[in-house]
mmCIF file as Biopython writes it, N, C-alpha, C and O atoms, coordinates in Angstrom:
data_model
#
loop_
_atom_site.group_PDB
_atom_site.id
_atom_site.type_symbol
_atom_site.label_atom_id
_atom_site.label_alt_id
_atom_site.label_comp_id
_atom_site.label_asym_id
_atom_site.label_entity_id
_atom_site.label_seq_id
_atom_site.pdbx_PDB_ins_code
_atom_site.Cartn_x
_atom_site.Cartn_y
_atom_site.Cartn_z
_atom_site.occupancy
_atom_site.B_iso_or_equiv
_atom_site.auth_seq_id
_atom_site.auth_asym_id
_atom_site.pdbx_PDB_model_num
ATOM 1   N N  . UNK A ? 1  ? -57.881 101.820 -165.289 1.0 0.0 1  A 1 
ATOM 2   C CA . UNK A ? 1  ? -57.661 101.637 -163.875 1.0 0.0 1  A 1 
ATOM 3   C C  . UNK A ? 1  ? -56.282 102.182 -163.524 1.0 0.0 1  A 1 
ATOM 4   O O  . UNK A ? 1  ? -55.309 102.015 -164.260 1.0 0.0 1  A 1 
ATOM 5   N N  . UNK A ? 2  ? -56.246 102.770 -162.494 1.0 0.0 2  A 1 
ATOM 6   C CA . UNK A ? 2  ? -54.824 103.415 -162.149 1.0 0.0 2  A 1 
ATOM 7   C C  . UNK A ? 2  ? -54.542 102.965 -161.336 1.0 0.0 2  A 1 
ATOM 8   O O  . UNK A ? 2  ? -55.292 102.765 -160.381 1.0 0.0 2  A 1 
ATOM 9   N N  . UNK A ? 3  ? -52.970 102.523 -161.413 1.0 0.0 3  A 1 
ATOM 10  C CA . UNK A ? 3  ? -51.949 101.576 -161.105 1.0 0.0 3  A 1 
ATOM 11  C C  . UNK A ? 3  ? -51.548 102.392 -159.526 1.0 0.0 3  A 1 
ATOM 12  O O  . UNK A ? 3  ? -51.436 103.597 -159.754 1.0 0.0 3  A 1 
ATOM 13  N N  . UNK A ? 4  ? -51.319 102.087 -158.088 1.0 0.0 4  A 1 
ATOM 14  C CA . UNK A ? 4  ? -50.794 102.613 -157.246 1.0 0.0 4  A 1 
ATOM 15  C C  . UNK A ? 4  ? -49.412 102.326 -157.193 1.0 0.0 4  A 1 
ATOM 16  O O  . UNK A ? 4  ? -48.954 101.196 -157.364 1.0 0.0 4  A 1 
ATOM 17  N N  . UNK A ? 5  ? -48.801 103.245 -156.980 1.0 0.0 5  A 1 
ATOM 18  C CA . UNK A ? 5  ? -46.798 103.074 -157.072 1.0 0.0 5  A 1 
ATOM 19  C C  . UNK A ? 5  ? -46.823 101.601 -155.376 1.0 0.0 5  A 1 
ATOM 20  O O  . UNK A ? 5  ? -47.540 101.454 -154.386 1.0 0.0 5  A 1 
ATOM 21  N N  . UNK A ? 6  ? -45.548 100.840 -155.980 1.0 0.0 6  A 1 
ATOM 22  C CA . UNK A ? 6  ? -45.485 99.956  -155.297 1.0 0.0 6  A 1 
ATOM 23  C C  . UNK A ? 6  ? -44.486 100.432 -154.470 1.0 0.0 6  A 1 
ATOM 24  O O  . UNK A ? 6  ? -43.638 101.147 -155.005 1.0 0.0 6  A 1 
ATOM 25  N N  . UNK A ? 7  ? -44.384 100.184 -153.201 1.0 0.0 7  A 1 
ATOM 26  C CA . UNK A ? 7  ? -43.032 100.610 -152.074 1.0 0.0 7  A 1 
ATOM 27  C C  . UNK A ? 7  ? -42.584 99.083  -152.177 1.0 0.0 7  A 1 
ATOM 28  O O  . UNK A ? 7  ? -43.277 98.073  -152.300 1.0 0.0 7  A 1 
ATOM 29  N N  . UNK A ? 8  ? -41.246 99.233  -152.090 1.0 0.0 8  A 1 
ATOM 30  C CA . UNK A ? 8  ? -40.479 97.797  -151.578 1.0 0.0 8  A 1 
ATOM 31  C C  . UNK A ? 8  ? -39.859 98.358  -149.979 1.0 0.0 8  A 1 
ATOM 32  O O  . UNK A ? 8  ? -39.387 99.480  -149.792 1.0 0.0 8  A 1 
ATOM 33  N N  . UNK A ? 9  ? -39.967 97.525  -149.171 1.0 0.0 9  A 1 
ATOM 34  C CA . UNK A ? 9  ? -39.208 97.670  -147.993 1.0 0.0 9  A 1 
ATOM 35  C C  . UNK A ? 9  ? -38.272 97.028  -148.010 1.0 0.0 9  A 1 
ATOM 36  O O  . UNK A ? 9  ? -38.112 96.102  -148.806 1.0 0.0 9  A 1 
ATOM 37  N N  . UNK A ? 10 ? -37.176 97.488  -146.848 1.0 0.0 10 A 1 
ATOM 38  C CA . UNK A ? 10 ? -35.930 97.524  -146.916 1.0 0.0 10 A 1 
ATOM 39  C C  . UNK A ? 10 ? -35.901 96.095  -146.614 1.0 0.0 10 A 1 
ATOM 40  O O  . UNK A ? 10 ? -36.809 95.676  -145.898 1.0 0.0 10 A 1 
ATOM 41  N N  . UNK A ? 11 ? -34.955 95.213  -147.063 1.0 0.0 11 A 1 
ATOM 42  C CA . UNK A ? 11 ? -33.997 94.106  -146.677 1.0 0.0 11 A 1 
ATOM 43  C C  . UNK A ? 11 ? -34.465 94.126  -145.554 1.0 0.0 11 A 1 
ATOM 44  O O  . UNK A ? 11 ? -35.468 93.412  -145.590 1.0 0.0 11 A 1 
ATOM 45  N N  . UNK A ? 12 ? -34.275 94.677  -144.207 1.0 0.0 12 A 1 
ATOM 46  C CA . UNK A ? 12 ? -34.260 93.816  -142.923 1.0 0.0 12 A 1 
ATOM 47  C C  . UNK A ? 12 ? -35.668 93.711  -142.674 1.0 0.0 12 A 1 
ATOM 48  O O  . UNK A ? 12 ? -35.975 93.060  -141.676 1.0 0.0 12 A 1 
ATOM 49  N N  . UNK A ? 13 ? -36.841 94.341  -143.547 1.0 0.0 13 A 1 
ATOM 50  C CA . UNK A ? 13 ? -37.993 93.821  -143.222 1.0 0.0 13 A 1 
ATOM 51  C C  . UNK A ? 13 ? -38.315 92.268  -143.399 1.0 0.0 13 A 1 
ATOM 52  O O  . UNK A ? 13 ? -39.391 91.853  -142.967 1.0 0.0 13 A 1 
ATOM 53  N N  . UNK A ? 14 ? -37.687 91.655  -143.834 1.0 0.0 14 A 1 
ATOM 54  C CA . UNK A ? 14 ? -37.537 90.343  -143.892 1.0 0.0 14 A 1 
ATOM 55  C C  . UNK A ? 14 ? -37.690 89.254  -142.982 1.0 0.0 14 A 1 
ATOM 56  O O  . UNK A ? 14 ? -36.866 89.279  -142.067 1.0 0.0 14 A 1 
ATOM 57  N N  . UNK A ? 15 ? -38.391 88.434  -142.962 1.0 0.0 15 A 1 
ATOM 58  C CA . UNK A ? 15 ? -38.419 87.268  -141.605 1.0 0.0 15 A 1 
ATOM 59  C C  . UNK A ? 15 ? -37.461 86.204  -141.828 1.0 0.0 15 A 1 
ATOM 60  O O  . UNK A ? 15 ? -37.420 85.567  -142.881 1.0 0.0 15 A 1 
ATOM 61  N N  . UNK A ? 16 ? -36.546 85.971  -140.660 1.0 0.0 16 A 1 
ATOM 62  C CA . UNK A ? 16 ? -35.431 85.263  -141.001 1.0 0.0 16 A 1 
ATOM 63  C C  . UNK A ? 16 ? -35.830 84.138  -140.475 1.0 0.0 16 A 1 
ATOM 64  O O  . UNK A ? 16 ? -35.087 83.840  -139.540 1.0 0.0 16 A 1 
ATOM 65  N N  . UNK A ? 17 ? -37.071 83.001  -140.728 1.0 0.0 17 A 1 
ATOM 66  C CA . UNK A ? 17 ? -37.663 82.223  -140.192 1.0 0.0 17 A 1 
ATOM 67  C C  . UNK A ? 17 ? -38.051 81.584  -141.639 1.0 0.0 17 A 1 
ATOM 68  O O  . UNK A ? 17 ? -38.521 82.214  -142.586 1.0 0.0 17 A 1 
ATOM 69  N N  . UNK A ? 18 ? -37.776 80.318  -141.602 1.0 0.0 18 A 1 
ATOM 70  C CA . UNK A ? 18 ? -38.139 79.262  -142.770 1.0 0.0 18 A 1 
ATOM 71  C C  . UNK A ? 18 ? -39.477 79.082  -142.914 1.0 0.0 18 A 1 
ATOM 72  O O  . UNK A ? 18 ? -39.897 78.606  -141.859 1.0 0.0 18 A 1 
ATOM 73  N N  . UNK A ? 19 ? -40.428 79.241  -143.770 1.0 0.0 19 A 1 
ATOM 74  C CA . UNK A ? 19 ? -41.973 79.093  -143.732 1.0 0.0 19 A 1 
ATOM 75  C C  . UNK A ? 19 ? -41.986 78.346  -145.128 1.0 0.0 19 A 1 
ATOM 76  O O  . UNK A ? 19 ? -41.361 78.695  -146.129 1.0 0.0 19 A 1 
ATOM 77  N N  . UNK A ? 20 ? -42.801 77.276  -145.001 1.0 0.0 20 A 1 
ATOM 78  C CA . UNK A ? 20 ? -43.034 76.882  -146.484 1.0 0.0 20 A 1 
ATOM 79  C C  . UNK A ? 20 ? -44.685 77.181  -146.927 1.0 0.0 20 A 1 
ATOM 80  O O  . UNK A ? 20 ? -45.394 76.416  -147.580 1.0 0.0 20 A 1 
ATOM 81  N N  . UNK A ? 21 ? -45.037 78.418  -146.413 1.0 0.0 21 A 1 
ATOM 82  C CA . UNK A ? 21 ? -46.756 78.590  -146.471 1.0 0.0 21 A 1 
ATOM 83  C C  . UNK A ? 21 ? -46.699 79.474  -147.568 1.0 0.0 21 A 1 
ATOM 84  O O  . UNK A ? 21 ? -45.705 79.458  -148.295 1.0 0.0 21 A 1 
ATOM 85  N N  . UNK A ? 22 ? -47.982 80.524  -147.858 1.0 0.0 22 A 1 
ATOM 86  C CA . UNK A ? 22 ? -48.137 80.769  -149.333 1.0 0.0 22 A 1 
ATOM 87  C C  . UNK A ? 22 ? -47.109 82.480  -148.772 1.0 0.0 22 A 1 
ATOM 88  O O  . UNK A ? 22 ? -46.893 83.059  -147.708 1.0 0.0 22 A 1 
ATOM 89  N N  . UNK A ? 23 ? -46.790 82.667  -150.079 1.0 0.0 23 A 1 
ATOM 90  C CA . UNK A ? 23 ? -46.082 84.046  -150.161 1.0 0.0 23 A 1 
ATOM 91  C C  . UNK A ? 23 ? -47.304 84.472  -151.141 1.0 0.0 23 A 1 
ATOM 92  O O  . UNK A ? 23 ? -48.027 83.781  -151.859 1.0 0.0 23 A 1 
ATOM 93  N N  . UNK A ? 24 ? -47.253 86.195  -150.844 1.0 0.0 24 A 1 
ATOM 94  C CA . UNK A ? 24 ? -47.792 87.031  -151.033 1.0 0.0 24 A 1 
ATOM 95  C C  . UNK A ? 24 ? -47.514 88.554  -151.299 1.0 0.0 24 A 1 
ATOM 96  O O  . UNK A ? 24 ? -46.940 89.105  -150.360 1.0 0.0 24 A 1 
ATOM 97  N N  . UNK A ? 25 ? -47.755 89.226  -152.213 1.0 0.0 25 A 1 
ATOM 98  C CA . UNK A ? 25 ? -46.751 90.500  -152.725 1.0 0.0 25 A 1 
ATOM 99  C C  . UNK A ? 25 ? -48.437 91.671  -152.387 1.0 0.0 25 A 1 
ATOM 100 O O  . UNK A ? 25 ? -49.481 91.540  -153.027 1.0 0.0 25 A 1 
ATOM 101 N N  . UNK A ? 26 ? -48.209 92.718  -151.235 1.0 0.0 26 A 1 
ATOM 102 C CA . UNK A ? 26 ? -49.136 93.610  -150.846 1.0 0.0 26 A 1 
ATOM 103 C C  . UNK A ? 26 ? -48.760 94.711  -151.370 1.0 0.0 26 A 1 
ATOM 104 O O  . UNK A ? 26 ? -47.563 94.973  -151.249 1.0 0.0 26 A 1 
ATOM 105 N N  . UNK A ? 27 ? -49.441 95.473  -151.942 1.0 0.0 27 A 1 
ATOM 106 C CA . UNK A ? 27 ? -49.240 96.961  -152.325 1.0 0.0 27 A 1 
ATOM 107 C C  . UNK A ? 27 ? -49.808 97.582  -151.744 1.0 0.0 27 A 1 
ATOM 108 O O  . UNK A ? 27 ? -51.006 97.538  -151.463 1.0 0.0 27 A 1 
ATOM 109 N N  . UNK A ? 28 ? -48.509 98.724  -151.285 1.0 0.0 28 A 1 
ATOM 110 C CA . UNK A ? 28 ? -49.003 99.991  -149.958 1.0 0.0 28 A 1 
ATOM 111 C C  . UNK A ? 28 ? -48.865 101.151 -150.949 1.0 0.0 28 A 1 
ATOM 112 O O  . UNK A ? 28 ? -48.212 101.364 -151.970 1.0 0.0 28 A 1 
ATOM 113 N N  . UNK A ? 29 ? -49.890 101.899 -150.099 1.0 0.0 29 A 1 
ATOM 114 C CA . UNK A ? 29 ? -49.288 103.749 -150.663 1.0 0.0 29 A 1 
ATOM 115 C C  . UNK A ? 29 ? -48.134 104.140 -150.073 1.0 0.0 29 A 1 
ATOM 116 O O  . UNK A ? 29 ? -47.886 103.619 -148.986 1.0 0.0 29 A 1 
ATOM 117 N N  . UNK A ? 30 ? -47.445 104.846 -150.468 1.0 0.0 30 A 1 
ATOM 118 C CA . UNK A ? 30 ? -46.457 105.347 -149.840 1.0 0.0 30 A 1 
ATOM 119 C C  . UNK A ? 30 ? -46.385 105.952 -147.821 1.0 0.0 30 A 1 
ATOM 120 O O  . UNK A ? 30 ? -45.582 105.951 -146.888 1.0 0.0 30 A 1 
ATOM 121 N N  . UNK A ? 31 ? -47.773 106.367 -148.110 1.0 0.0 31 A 1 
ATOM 122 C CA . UNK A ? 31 ? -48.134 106.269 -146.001 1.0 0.0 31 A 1 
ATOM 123 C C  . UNK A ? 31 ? -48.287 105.299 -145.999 1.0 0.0 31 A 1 
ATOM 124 O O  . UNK A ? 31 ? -47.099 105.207 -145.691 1.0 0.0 31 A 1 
ATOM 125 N N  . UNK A ? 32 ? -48.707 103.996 -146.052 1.0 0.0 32 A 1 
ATOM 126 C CA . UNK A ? 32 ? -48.648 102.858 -145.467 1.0 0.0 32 A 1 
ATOM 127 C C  . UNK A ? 32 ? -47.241 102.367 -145.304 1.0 0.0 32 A 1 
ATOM 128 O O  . UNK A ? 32 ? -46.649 102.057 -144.271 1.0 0.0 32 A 1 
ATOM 129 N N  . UNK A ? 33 ? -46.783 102.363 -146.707 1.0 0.0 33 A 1 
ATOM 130 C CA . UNK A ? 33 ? -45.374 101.373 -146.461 1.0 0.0 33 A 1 
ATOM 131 C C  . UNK A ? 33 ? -44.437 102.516 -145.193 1.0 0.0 33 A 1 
ATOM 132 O O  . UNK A ? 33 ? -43.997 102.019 -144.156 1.0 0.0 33 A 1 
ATOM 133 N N  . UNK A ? 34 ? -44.293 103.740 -145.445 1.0 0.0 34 A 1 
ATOM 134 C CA . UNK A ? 34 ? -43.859 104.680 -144.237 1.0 0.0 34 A 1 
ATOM 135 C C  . UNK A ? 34 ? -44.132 104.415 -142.862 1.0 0.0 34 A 1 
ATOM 136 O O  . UNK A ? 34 ? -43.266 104.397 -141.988 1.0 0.0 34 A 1 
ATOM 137 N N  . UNK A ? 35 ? -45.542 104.177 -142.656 1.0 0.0 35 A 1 
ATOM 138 C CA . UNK A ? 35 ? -45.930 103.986 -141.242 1.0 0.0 35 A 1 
ATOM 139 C C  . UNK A ? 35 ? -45.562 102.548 -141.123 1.0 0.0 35 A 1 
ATOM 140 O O  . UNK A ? 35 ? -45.071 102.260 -140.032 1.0 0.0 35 A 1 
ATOM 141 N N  . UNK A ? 36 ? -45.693 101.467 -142.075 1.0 0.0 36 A 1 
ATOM 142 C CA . UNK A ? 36 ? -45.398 100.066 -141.820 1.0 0.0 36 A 1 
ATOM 143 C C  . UNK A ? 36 ? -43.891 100.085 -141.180 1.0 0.0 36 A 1 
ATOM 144 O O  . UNK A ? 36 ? -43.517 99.589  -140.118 1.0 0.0 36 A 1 
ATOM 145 N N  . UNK A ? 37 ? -43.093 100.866 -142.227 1.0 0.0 37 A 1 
ATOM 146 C CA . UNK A ? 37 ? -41.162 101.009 -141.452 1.0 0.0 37 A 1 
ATOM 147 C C  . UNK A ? 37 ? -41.134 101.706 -139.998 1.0 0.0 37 A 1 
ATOM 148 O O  . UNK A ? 37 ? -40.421 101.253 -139.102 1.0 0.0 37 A 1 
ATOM 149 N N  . UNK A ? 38 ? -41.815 102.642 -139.853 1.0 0.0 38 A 1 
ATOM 150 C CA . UNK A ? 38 ? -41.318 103.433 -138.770 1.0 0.0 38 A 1 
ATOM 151 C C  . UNK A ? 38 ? -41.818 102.420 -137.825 1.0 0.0 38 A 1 
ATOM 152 O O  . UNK A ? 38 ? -41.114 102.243 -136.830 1.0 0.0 38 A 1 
ATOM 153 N N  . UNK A ? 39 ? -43.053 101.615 -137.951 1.0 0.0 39 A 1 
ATOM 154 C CA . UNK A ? 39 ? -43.488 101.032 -136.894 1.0 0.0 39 A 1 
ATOM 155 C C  . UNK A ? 39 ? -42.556 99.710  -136.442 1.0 0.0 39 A 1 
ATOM 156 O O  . UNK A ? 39 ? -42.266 99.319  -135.311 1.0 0.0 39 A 1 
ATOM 157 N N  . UNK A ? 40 ? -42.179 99.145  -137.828 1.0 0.0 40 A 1 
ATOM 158 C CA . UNK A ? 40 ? -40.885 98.095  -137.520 1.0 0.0 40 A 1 
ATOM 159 C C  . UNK A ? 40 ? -39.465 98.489  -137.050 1.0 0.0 40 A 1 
ATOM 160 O O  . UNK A ? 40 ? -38.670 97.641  -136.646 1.0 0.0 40 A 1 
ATOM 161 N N  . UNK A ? 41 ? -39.116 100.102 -137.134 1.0 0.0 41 A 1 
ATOM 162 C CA . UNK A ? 41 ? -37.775 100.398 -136.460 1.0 0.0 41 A 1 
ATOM 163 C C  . UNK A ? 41 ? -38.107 100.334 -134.958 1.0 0.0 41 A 1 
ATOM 164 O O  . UNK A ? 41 ? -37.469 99.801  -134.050 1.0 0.0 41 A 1 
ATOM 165 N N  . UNK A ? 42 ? -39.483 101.138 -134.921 1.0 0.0 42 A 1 
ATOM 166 C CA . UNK A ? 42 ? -39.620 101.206 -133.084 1.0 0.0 42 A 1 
ATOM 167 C C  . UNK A ? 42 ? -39.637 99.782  -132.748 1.0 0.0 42 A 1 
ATOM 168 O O  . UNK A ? 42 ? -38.618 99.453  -132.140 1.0 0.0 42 A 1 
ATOM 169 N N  . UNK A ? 43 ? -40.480 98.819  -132.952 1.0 0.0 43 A 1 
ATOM 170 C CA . UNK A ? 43 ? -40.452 97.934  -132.487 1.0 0.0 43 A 1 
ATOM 171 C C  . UNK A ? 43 ? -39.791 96.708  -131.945 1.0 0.0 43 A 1 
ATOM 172 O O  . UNK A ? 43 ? -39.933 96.023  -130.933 1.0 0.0 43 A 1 
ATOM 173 N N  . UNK A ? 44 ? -38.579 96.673  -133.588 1.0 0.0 44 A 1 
ATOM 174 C CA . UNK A ? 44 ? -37.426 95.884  -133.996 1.0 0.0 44 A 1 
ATOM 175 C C  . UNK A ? 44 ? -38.598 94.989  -134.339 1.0 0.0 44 A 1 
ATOM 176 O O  . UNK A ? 44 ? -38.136 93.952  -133.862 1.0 0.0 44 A 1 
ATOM 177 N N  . UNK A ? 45 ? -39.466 94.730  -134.692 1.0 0.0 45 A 1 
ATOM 178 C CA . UNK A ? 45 ? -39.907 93.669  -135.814 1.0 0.0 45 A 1 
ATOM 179 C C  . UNK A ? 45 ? -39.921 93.711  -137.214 1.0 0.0 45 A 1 
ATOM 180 O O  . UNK A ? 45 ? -40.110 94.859  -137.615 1.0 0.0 45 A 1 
ATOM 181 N N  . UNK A ? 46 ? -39.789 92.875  -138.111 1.0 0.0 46 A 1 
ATOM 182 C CA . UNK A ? 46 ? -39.978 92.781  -139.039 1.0 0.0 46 A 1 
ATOM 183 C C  . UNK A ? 46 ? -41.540 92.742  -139.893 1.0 0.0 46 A 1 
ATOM 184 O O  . UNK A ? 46 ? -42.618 92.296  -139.499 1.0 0.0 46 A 1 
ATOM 185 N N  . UNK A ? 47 ? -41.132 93.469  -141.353 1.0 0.0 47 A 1 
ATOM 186 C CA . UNK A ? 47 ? -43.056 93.787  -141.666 1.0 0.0 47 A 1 
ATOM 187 C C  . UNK A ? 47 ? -43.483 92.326  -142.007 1.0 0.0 47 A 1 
ATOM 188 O O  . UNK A ? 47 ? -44.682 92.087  -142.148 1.0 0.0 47 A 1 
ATOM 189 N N  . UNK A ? 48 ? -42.686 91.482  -142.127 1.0 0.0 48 A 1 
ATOM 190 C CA . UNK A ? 48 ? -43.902 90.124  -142.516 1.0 0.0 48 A 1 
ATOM 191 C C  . UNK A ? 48 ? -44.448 89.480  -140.427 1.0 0.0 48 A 1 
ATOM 192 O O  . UNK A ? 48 ? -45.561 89.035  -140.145 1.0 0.0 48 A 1 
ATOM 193 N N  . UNK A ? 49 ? -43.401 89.640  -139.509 1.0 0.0 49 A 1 
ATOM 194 C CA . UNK A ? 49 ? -43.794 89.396  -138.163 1.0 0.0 49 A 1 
ATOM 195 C C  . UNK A ? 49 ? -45.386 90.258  -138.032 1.0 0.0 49 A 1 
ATOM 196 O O  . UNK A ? 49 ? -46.322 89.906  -137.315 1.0 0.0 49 A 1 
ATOM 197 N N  . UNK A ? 50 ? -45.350 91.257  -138.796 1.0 0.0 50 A 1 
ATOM 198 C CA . UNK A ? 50 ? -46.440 92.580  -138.150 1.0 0.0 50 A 1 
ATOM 199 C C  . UNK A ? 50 ? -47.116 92.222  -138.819 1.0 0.0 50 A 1 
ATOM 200 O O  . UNK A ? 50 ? -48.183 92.190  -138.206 1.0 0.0 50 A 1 
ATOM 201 N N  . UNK A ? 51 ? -47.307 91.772  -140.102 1.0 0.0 51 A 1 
ATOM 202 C CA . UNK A ? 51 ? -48.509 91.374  -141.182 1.0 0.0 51 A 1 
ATOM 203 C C  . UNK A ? 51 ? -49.118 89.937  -140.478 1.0 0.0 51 A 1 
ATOM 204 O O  . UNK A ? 51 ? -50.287 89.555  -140.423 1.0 0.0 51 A 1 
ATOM 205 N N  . UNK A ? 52 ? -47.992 89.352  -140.012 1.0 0.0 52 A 1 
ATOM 206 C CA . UNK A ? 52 ? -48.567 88.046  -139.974 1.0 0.0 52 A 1 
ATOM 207 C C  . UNK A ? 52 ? -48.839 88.319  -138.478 1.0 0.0 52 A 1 
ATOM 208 O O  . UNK A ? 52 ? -48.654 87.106  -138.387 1.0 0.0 52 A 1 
ATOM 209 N N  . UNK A ? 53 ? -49.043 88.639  -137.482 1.0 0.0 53 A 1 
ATOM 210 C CA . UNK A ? 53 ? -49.599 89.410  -136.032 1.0 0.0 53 A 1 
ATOM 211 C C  . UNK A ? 53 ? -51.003 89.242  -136.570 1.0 0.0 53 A 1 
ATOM 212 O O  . UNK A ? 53 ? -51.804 88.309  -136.628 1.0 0.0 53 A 1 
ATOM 213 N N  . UNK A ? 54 ? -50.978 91.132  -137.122 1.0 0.0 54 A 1 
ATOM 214 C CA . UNK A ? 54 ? -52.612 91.130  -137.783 1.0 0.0 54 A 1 
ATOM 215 C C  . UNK A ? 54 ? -53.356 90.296  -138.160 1.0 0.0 54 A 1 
ATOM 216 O O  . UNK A ? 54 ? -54.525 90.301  -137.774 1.0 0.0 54 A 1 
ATOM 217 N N  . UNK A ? 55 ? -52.910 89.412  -138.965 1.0 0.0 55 A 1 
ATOM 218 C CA . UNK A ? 55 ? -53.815 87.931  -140.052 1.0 0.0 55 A 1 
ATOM 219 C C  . UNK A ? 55 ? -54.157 87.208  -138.396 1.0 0.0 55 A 1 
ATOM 220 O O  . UNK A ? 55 ? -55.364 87.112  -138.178 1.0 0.0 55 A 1 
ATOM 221 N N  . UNK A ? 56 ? -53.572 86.891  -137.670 1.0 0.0 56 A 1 
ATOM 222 C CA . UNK A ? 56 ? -53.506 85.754  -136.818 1.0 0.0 56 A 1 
ATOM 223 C C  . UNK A ? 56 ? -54.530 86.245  -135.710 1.0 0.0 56 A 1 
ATOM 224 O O  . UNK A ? 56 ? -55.209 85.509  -134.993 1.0 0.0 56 A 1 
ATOM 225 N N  . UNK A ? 57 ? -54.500 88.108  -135.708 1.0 0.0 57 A 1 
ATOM 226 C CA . UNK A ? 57 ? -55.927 88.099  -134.703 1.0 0.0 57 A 1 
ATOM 227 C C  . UNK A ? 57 ? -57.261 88.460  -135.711 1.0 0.0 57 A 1 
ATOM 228 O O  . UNK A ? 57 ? -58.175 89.007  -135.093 1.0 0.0 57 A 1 
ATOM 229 N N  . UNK A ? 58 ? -57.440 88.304  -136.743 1.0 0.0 58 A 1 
ATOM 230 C CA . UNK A ? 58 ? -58.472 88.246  -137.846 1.0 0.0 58 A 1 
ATOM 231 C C  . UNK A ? 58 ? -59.625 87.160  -137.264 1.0 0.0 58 A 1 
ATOM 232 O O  . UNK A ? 58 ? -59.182 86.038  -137.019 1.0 0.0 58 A 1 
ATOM 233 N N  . UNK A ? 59 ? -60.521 87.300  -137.112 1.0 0.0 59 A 1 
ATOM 234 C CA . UNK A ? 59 ? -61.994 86.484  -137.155 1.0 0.0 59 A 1 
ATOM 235 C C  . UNK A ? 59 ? -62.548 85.868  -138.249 1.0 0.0 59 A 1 
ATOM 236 O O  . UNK A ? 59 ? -63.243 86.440  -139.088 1.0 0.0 59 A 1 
ATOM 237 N N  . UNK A ? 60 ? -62.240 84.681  -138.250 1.0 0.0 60 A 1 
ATOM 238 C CA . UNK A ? 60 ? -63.454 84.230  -139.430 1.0 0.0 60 A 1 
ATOM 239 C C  . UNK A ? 60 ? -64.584 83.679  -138.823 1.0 0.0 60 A 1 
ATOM 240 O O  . UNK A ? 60 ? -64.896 83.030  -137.824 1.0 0.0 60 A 1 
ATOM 241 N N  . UNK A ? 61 ? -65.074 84.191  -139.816 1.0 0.0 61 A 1 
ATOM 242 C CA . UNK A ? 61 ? -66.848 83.918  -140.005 1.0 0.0 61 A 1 
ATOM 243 C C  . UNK A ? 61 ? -67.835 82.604  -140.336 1.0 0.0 61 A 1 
ATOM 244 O O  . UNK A ? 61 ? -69.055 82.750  -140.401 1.0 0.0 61 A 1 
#
């Protein structure tokens, strides 16, 4: 099985908000983690604010 290279994002992708819920480590391709930053400079959000956006309009079944 072949391993995909892991991106770390920068320090200020970070949520400076106390959560005691589950942590979770996502592996992007290198376009994802790219488009994930550029989309957090335009925005000024942070990638766990934008991950956790997405999850929160998710449908369960």
């Amino acid at each position: 099985m072949s391993r995909i290279p892991t991106h770390k994002l920068p320090s200020f992708a970070t949520s400076s908000k106390k959560w005691t819920g589950k942590q979770i480590t996502l592996d992007l391709t290198a376009d994802e983690a790219k488009k994930l930053e550029e989309y957090c400079q335009q925005t000024g959000k942070t990638a766990t604010d934008v991950i956790r956006e997405l999850i929160q309009r998710l449908r369960a079944r």
